[in-house]
Structure formats: structure tokens, C-alpha cells
N, C-alpha and C positions, 0 to 999 in steps of 0.2 A: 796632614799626613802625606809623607813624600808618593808618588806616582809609581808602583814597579815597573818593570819593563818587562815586554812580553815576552823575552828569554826569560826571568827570573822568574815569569807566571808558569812557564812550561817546564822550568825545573821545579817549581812547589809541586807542578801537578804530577809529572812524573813521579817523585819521592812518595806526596800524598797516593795517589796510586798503586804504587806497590804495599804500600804502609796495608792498605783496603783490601788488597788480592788476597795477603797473609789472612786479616782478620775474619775475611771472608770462608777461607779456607778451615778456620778454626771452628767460627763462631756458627755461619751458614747467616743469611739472609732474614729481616725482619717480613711478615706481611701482617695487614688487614684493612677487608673488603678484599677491593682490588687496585686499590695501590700498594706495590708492594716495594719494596725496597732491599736490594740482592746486597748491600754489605760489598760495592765493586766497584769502581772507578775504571771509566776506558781514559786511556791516554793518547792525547794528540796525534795524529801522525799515525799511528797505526791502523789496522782495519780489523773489519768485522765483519767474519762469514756464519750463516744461516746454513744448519746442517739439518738433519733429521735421522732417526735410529728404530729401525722397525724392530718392535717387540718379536723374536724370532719364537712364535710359539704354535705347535702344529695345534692347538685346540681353537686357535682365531678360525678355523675354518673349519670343517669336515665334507670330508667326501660324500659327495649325496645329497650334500646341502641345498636348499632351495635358495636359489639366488634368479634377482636383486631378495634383500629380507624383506619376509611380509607380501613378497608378488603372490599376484591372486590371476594372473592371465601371463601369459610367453614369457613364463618362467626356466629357469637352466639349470640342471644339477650341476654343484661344485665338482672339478675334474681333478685339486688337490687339495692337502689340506692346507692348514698353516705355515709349514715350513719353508722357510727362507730359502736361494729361490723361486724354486718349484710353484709356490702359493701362486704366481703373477701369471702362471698360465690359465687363472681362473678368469682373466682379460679375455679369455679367444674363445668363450662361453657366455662372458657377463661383458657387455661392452664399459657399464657403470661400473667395473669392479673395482676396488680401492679398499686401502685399511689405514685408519688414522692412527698416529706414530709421533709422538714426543717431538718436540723444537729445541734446538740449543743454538746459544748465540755464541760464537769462539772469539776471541781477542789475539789477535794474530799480527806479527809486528809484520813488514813490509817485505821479511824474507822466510816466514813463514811459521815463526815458533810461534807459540801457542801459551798465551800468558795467561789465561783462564775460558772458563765458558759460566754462561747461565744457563739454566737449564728452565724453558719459560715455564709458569704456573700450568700444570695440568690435573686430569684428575686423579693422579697417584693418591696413594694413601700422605704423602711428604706433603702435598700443597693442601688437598681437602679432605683431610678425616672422616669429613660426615660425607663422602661421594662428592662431592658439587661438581658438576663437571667445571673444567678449564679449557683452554687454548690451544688445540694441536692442529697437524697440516695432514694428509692423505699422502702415505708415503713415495705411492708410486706418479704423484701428479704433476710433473717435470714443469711446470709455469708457474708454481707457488711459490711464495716464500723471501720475495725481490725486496730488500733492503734500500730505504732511499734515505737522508738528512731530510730534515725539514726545513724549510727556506732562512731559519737564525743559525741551522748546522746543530741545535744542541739539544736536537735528539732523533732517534732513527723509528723508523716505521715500518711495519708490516703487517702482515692478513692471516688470519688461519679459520678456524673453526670453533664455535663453542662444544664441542662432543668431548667423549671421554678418549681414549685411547683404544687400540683394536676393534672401532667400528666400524662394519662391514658400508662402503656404498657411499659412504660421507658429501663425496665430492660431487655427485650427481643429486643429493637428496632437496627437497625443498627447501627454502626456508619458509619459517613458521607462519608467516604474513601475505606470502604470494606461493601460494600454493597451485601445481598444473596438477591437476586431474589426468592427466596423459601422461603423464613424467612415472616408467615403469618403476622408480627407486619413491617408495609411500612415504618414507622416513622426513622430518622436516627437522632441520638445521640449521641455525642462526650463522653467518660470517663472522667476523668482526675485527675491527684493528687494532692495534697492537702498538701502544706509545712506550717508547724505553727513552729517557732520557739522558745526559752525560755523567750523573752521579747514580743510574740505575735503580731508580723509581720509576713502574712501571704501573700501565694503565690500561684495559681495555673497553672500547665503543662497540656493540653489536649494533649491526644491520640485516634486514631482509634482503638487503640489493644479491646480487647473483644467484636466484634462486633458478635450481637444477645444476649450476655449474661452478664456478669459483671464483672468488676476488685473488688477485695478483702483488699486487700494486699498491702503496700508498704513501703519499707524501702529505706533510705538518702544513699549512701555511701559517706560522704565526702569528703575524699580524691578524690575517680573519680569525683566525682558531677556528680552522675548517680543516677536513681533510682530503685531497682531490685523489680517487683510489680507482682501479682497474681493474677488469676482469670482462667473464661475462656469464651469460647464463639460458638456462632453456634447457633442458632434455629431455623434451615430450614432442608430442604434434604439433602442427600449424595449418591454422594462425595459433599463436601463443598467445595467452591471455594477457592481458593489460600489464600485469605489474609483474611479469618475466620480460615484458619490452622497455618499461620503465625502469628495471631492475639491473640491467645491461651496460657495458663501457663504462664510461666515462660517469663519477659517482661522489656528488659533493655531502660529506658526511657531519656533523657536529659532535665534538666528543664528549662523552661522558666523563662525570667525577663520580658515579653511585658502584656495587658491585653489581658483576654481569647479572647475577641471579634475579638482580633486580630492574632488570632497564627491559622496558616494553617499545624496540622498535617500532615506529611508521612504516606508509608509506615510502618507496624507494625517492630520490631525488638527483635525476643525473642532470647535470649541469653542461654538458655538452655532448655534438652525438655526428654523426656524417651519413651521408648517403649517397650511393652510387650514382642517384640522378644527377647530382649538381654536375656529374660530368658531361654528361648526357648517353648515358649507361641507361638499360633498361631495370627497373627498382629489383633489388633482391628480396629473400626473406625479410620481413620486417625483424627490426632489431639486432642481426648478427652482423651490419657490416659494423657495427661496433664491437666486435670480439676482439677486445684488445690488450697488448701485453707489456711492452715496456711505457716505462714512463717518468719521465724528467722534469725538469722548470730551469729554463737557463735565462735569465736577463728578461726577468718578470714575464715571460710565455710560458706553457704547459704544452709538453711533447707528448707524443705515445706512437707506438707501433703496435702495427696490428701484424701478426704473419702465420697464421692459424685459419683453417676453416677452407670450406669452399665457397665462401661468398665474400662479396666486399673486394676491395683491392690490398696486398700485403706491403705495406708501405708505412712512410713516414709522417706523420699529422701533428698538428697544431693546433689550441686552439685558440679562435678568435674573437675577443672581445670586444672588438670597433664593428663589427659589423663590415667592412669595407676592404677586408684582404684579401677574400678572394671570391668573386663573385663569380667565377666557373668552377670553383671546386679548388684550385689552385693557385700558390698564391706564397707572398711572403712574410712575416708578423707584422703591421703596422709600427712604428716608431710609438716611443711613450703608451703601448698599451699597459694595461693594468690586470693584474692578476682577478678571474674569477671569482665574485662573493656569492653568486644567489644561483637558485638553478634554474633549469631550461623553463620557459613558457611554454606551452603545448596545448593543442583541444584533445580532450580527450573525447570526444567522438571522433577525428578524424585516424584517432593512431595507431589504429588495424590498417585503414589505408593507405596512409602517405607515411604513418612512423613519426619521430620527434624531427624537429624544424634542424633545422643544418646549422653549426656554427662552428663546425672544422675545416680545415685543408691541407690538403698536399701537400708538405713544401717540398718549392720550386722545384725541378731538375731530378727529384726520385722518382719512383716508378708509378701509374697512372693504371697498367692496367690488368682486370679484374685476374683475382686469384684463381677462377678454376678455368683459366685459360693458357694454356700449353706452350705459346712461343705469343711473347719471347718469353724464357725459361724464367720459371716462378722465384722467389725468394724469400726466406723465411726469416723478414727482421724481429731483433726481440731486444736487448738492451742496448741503449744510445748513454752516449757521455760525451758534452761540447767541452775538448779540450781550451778554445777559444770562439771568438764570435765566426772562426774563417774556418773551423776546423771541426769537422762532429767524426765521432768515430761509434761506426755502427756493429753489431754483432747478430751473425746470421746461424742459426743452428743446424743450415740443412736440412733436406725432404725430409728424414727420417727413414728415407729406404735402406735399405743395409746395400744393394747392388751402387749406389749410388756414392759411397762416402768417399772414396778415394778419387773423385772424378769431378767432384764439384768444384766449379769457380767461380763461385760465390760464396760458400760458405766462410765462418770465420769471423776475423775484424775487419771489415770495411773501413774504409779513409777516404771520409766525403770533402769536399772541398770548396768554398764560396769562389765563385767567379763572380769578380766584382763588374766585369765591363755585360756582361749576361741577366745579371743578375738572377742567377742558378746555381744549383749545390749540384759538385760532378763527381764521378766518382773518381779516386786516384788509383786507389790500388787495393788490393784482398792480402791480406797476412794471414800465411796459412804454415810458414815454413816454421819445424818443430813440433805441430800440433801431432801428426801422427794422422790424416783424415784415412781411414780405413784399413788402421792398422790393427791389430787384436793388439791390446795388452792384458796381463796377469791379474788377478786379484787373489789372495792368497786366502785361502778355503773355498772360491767358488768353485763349483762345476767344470772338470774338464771336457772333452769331448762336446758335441751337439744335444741341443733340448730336442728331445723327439718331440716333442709337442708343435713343434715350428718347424726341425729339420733345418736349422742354423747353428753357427756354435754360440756356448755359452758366451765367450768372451767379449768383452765388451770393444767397442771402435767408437773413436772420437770421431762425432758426425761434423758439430761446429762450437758455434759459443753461444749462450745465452745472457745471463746478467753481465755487469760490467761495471764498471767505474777506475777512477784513473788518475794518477798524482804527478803534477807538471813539475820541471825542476827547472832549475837557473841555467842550464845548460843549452835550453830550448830543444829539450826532449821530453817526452813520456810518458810514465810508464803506464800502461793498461793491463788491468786485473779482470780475468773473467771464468767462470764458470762453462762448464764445457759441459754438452749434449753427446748421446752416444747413439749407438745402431749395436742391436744385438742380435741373439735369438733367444733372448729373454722374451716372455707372455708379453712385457710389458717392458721394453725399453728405459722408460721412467724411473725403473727402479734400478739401474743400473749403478754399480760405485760409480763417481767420474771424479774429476778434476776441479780444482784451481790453479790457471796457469799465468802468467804474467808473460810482457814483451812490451820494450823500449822499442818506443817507435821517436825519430827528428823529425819534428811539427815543421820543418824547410822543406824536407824531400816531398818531390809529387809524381817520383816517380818509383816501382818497388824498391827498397834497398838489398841488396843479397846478402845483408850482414843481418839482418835484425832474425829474430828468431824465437819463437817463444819457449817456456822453462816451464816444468811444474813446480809448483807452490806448496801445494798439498797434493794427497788422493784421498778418497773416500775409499775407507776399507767394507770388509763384509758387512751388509748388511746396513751402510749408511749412504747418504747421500747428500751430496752438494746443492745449495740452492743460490745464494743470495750473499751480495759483496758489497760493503760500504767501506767509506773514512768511517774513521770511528767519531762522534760527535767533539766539536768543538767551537766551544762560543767568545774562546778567547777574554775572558771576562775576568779568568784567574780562579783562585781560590774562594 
């Protein structure tokens, strides 16, 4: 049989594609267990944004309510109810507050139409009859939700929850296996990730890892059939117990083929981890300089940023599988290393004191030092995309201050830059023109006027960007897609509509261009929000 050609493979798939979107739309989606199967085809070349849609219902909450649920000590009465959103000012009472809320995948061509969505298995009466809980995210939790390919491209990943929908607290709760005794939210909650592959068969792995706080993050390795995933976790006292520090950052998982109902996670197993000492920094909290949020793999290494928290340093890391790249902390990826199979060694009697062994660093030329320190002025990275091996483009979302968004020069897409004769990543320039940093825009049916509860206005202001990803063209430009952070005086920012915006950036310039500019893509209307942006999967294999 003659050989097609990968134009002819991407016109089948196209054609088959739409053929699916139709059938889909008639027939709806097959499942059972938890492989399911959505009746959908993504097609080449487009993308895929990760949305979320709060059940806007005032009975999720009541006035009076004892919050975190189930508190027995420094309990808070609810100060609204459910209602969308007023609800979120129940954050400036409940530091844990949070409500889990449905996941949708959209299929979105590169200018923004909107050729279908999934909507992932949750516990609707549509996905489990009999209750079973499924798969949702904490609406208001602005770091969930990060779409990544997996290293064949031909399927995408991500993190949510095993809980039902409209539970109160989700994102703070335990999970099942590593349970803190200090951690005010009693409730225990499994993680878990979330495989959707290119013909949308989908799959979930539950874990204990991020217990008290949240997974982010995760990507497929195919070859291993492992999954290397982000986040982190803790919100109770310190020292935190054994497997809230094992449970943290950096998190290599094995996936499951059984339904969720049925899988009895372990013990956590993080695979790589960093600490402040190798700088020669005096040690933080154990386990939180691993509070980490984006996360990448470009030419067989694994990236992440960290830019949360006040400990640790907010910067760009790697990890390192030789042993020998960077022996102060700093450092560049060895030549021919090899992707991560197995996880960290560790004593556990020493890891109340010293924490997990170190096998990240720096890279070269970013920032080095510690985040709760003032000057030089902090910054908040969170998604990375290497347009090439010379070229990384980073996205910063901003303190979060509202007096702060219109003044930052930082925020945004960063354009870091290899300096070959240095051997150091510089920075070129911030794109910031378009975005709007500190502007109020409109959302049609929120709230005019100021939240009294804050004494800010409702309206929302693009602080900077969060997720990311990016499609190179023949031109030697391109284009970068990213999800946008805001500043309100919403309770809780998080919950804020925002954006997907895009900007053509020329991979030559190193110095700003006054022409490039960024566009919106989408917005998130009432009561929804943006999380997470990929390619849509492609294995180039054909039909």
C-alpha cells in the first residue's frame, strides 16, 4: 500500500473530524468505567482551552454557615451565600474557601471559533447515575487546570479533583492517604490526572500527592508511561508531617487503566525536589520551596516554575538527571541527559530536617533570589514555552495587588534569551502592549459599582499572564497564546472572568518591537473562567 502524505493525513483528519463533531453533537459520547470515549476528534493545528462554570446557585452556601465544613476549633461564619459573585467574599472569612465546579475542554481554531467542547466526566446525574463522584477543579483556584501534550503530542493532560460538584473547601482538603491533623479543612480528597487522548478517550489516575493544596500540572511521558505533575501542598502547621512533604512539587505518577472508584492510591513519590541551601540561603520551611506551577519538557529536560508563596526563590528550574549541572544550585541541563524514570531516594528519618535530596536548578541567568525578599523587585513566573533552544518565553501574572497592575515591568510575556558566548538566559524584553495592565474591563451581568466587602470595584483588570503555549510559523515569528490573571475587588480574584489573548512576537528582535501587540482571543463571560491552553494533540500518524 502506497505511503499518504502528511497533507493528505491532515486533510482525512480534518474531514474525519468534523464528520465526529456532527456525530457527537447528535449521538453524545460513549463511557464505561473510566475510559470514556466523547464521540470527538481534535484537529491538528488548532487549540485547546480548559474552562470552568460555577454552578451559580445561592444554596451552595448559606449565611451562617460554619466554614471550613465539619470545623470543630477557629471556625467562621459564611458572610454570603451562593450567589455568583458575592459567594467569593466568603475568602476574607475562610482563607480555604473554594467551590468545585464542572471542567470543559473547548476546541478552538487559532482565531478563536469554538468548534466544540467536552464537558469532562463529573458527578452530574449525565456521567453517574448512581452518584459516583467524577473529576472537577475549585472554581475560584487560579493555578489549576494547565493543559500540557504529552512528549508523542498525542494526548493532553491535566489535574482536578475526585469530588462531586459545589463542594465547599475542596482545594485545601486532605487527601485520603496523607492526612495533617492541623490542616483546619477535615474533608480528605483524592487529586488525580486526567489523560484525554487525540480521538478523546479519556482516562483518570488518582493520587494522594498535594494533600491540603492542589496539583497544577501534568505531563504524559510515553515512552516511561509515567506522568511528571505539579503542584503542591500543606495547609496546616509546621513541621508538616511526612507525606505532605513527600506529597509536594515535583510528582512522578503511574497511570491507571481500573475506574476511579476503584484505584487505592499509595504513598506519594516525588521525583525531584530543590532547596534553598544549595545556594547557600539559610533552609526554609521544609517542603514549600517546592510550591511549584508551570511546567514543561523541551529536548528531553523537565522545567517548572515556581512564583507563589513566601518561601523558596520565584524562578525558573530544571531538572537534573546527571547529577553534575549544577553543583551550587545553578546551572545549565547537561548535553544527552535523559528524561526522569523512578523517584527521589530519601532517608526518611532525616526529612523533617534537611527535606528531600536536591536534584534541581536554576537555570543559568534567572533570578536566584529568595521570594519573600523586597529588592530587587519579586516576580511571579508561571507558564514557560521554548519557542527554540535560544528562545524561552516566560509568563509573569503579577503580585496580585490591584494598586500594583498598571505599573508593573514585569508582568506579562517575558523574552528570555540564550547568550551563547556567557553561557546565560537574559532577559530581552516584557510584552505588555494591548494587554490592558490595570485597566477595568466590562463583564456583562457582573456587578457595577465597588464590593463593600473589599471597598474595590467589581471590575475586573488584567494583572498579567498565566498558562501559555505557542505556534512558530515559516516566517520566523510566533505566535504566543496565553491566559490572563486579573486584580479585582472581587473576595477572591480567582474567580474573576479573564481572558485568552494571543501576540506575534519575531523570534530576531532582542530588542522591544513598538509594533507587536497583543489581541483577545476569547473572554470568559459571567460566571466562567479561563484556565489552560494547548495545541490540540497530534501524532501525525494519520487515520
Amino acid at each position: 500500500m502506497a505511503k499518504t502524505s502528511r497533507k493528505t493525513r491532515r486533510i482525512l483528519s480534518f474531514a474525519c473530524s468534523f464528520i465526529a463533531i456532527g456525530l457527537a453533537a447528535l449521538v453524545g459520547g460513549s463511557a464505561s468505567g473510566d475510559d470514556r470515549h466523547f464521540g470527538f476528534f481534535f484537529i491538528p493545528g488548532n487549540l485547546v482551552v480548559s474552562r470552568s462554570v460555577y454552578d451559580n446557585n445561592p444554596n451552595n452556601v448559606t449565611v451562617g454557615e460554619t466554614l471550613p465544613p465539619n470545623c470543630t476549633t477557629g471556625c467562621v461564619a459564611a458572610v454570603n451565600d451562593g450567589t455568583y459573585p458575592q459567594v467569593w467574599n466568603n475568602n476574607l472569612v475562610d482563607g480555604s474557601f473554594g467551590i468545585t465546579s464542572k471542567i470543559f475542554l473547548d476546541q478552538i481554531t487559532p482565531f478563536g471559533f469554538r468548534l466544540g467542547s467536552i464537558e469532562v466526566p463529573n458527578s452530574s446525574e449525565f456521567w453517574f447515575p448512581s452518584g459516583q463522584e467524577g473529576l472537577v477543579t475549585s472554581f475560584s483556584s487560579k493555578s489549576e487546570l494547565a493543559l500540557n501534550l504529552s512528549t508523542d503530542r498525542r494526548s493532553l493532560t491535566f489535574m482536578g479533583y475526585v469530588s462531586p460538584i459545589d463542594a465547599l473547601d475542596v482545594s485545601n482538603a486532605n487527601t485520603p492517604g496523607e492526612v495533617d491533623p492541623t490542616n483546619p479543612v477535615s474533608e480528605s480528597v483524592y487529586r488525580a490526572v486526567a489523560k484525554l487522548d487525540r480521538d478523546s478517550w479519556f482516562q483518570s489516575t488518582a493520587t494522594n500527592a498535594y494533600s491540603g493544596n492542589n496539583g497544577r500540572a501534568a505531563i504524559f511521558n510515553s515512552d516511561a508511561n509515567v506522568f511528571y505533575t505539579a503542584g503542591n501542598a500543606g495547609n496546616g502547621s509546621n513541621p508538616q508531617p511526612d507525606g505532605i512533604i513527600l506529597g509536594a512539587g515535583a510528582q512522578l505518577i503511574s497511570p491507571e487503566d481500573i475506574p476511579l472508584s476503584a484505584q487505592v492510591p499509595g504513598t506519594p513519590t516525588p521525583y525531584a525536589s530543590f532547596n534553598v541551601t544549595e545556594l547557600g540561603d539559610k533552609a526554609d520551611k521544609i517542603g514549600k520551596d517546592d510550591n511549584f506551577r508551570g511546567l514543561t519538557i523541551f529536548n528531553n529536560v523537565v522545567y517548572y516554575t515556581k512564583g507563589s508563596g513566601g518561601n523558596g526563590v520565584n524562578t525558573v528550574y530544571f531538572v537534573d538527571t546527571t547529577g553534575t549541572a549544577c553543583p551550587k544550585g545553578v546551572g545549565l541541563p547537561a548535553s544527552g541527559a535523559a528524561l526522569p524514570t523512578s523517584p527521589l531516594s530519601y532517608n526518611l528519618a532525616t526529612l523533617q530536617t534537611t527535606g528531600l535530596p536536591s536534584n534541581m536548578c536554576i537555570l543559568s541567568g534567572f533570578p536566584t533570589s529568595l521570594a519573600k525578599l523586597t529588592t530587587p523587585a519579586p516576580r511571579f513566573p508561571f507558564g514557560i514555552w521554548f519557542a527554540n533552544a535560544n528562545t524561552l518565553f516566560v509568563a509573569d501574572e503579577g503580585d496580585g495587588v490591584f494598586a500594583d497592575a498598571a505599573t508593573s515591568t514585569t508582568a506579562g510575556l517575558q523574552k528570555w534569551i540564550f547568550n551563547t558566548s556567557t553561557s546565560t538566559w537574559q532577559l530581552a524584553y516584557v510584552l505588555q502592549n494591548g494587554l490592558g495592565l490595570g485597566v477595568p474591563y466590562t463583564v456583562p451581568g457582573y456587578p457595577t459599582g465597588s464590593n463593600p466587602a473589599t471597598g474595590k470595584p467589581w471590575a475586573p483588570e488584567t494583572d498579567g499572564l498565566r498558562n501559555i503555549t505557542g505556534i512558530a510559523h515559516w516566517d520566523g515569528t510566533v505566535t504566543i497564546y496565553a491566559i490572563t490573571s486579573t486584580v479585582s475587588g472581587n473576595g477572591d480574584q480567582g474567580a474573576d472572568p479573564n481572558k485568552l489573548v494571543a501576540i506575534t512576537d519575531n523570534l530576531a528582535a532582542t530588542t522591544l518591537p513598538a509594533s507587536e501587540s497583543f489581541r483577545t482571543v476569547r473572554s470568559a463571560g459571567f460566571g466562567e473562567v479561563l484556565r489552560g491552553v494547548s495545541r490540540t494533540p497530534d501524532d501525525d500518524h494519520g487515520f
